[in-house]
N, C-alpha and C positions, 0 to 999 in steps of 0.2 A: 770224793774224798770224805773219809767221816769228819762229822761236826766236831770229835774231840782236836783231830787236826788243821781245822779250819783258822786261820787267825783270827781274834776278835780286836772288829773295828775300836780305836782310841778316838775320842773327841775331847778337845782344847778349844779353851777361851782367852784372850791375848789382849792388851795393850800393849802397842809400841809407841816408843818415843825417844828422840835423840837426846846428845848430851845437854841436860838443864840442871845445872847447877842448886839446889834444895839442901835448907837446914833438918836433921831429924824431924825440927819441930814441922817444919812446911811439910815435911813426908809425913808425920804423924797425924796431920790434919788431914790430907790426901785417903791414907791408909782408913781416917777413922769414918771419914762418909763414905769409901767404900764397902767398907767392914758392915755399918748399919744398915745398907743401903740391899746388903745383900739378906739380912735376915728377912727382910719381910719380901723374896725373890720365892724362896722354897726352906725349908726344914733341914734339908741338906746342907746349907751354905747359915744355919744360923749360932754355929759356934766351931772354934777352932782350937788345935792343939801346936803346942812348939814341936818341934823335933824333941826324942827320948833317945836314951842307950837302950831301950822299947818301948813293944808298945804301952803297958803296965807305968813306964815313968812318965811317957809322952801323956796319957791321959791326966796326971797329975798337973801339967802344966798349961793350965787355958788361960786363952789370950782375951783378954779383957777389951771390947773393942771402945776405948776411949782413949785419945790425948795423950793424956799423961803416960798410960801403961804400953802403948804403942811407942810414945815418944824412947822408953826406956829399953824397949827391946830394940828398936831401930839403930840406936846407938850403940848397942852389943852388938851389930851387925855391922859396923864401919869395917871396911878392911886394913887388916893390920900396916900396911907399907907403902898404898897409895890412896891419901884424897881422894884424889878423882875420879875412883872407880864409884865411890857411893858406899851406899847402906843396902844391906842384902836381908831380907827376913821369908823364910821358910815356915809351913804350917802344913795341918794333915784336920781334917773333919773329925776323925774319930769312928769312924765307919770298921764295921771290924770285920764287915767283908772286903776282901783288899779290889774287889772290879766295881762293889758299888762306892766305894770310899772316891775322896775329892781332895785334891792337896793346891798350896798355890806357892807361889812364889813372885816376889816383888823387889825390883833393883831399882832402888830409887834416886839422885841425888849424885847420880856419875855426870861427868863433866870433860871427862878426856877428849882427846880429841876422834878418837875411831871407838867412842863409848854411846852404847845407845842404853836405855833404861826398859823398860817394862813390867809386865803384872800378867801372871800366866797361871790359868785355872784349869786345873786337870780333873775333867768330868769322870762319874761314873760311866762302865760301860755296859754292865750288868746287874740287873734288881729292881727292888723297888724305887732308889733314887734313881735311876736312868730310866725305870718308866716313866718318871714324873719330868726329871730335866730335861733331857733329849728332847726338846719338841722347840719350835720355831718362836711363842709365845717366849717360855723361860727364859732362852738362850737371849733373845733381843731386850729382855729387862737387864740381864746379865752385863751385856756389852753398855746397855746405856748406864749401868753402874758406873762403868770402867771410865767412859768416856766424861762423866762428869765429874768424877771425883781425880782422877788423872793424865784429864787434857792430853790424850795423845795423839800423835800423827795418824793410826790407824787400831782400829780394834776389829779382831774378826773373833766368831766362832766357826769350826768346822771341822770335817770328819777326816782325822791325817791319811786314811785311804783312799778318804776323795780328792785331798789336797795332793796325794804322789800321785796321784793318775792324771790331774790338769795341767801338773807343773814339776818343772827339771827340776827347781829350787828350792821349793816350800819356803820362800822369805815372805814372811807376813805382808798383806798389802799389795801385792805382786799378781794375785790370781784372785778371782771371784770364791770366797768361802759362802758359807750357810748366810750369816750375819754379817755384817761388815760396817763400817761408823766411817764417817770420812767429818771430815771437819771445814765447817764452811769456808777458813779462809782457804781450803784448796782448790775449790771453784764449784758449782753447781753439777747435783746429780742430772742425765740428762732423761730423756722420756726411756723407758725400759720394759720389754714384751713379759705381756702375764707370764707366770702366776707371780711373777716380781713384785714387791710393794716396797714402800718406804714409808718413812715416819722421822719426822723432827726430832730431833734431840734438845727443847728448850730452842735457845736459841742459838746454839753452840754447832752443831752440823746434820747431819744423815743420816740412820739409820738402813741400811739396802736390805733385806731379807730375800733370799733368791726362792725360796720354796718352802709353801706350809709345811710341807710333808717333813719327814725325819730324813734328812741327805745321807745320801749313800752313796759308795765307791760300786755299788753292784745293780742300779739303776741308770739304765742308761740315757734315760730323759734326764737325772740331773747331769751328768756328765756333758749332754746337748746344752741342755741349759746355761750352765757355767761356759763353758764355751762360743755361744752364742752373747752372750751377756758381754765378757770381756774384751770385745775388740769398743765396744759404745764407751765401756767407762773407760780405757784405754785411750781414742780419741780424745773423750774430754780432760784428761791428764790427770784421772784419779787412781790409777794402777802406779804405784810406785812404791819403791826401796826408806825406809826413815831416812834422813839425813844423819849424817854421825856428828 
């Protein structure tokens, strides 16, 4: 097939987390160690834009990563009819090539009862920022961003081409991703076959990184891999669904 027809692989970065109940301000505080947390991660990830009616207005409108000016946007992001859904806030890097560009989104502060929250970072997949973030090192500063400024049940990064090939679902937490964060009170990583490593998160849980290399849906040692891996964390009862 030619390469113009080829799909090109997407990678995503995620926090999940069920319904917790949070004031703007508590999401603003949340939102702002993660915001700072990620400038000094890579160049890509060190300033951000709101949503525009383009691209020309969106650059006009950068997101200040403190406090107060998070607290203000967060609040313009309540939804209009229910509470309980939370606060919703959208952003875009500014990248003006739209495959190296990076955008995120974060639902914070939902409380329903089948309401789960999250923080979802949409990598480059082409250029100079995807030469730089794509790699095993970035990505797991990334996730420990996530997991300490947003406490959640699970953070993964990984390749959605490798993620529809290991699993029927793609529900975060469910199947062995690239990176993955697990949180101590869910119980202990168990021992895990090279090239596997792990790394503490402070004192908060897990870091899992399945493979130095850049993961791929068209590598068939990672696909072993992740497969091999998932019955052990499985066992110890750290593959699962967020709670709602």
């Amino acid at each position: 097939m030619p390469d113009t027809f080829k799909r090109i692989d997407s990678y995503i970065a995620g926090a999940y987390w069920g319904a917790r109940k949070e004031t703007p301000e508590e999401c603003a505080l949340r939102a702002e160690k993660f915001l700072k947390a990620m400038i000094n991660i890579d160049p890509a990830f060190a300033r951000w834009f709101q949503q525009g009616k383009s691209r020309k207005d969106a650059l006009k409108r950068l997101i200040e990563p403190s406090r107060p000016a998070l607290e203000n946007l967060i609040r313009r992001g309540k939804d209009r009819f229910f509470d309980e859904i939370g606060y919703s806030v959208w952003a875009w890097n500014g990248a003006l090539d739209d495959y190296d560009a990076s955008g995120f989104n974060f639902c914070c502060g939902g409380y329903g009862e089948v309401r789960s929250n999250r923080c979802v970072l949409n990598l480059p997949t082409r250029g100079p920022n995807a030469e730089r973030v794509l790699s095993a090192p970035v990505l797991a500063e990334v996730i420990r961003s996530m997991a300490l400024a947003w406490e959640p049940e699970t953070a993964i990064a990984t390749s959605t081409m490798h993620r529809d090939t290991i699993s029927s679902t793609g529900i975060a937490g469910t199947y062995m991703s690239w990176v993955m964060y697990f949180p101590r009170e869910q119980g202990t990583v168990p021992p895990l076959p090279a090239p596997v490593r792990t790394e503490p998160v402070e004192d908060k849980g897990t870091l899992v990184i399945l493979t130095p290399e850049k993961l791929t849906a068209d590598n068939p040692e990672h696909i072993e891999l992740a497969q091999r891996v998932h019955p052990l964390m499985e066992k110890a009862g750290l593959l699962r669904t967020v709670s709602p």
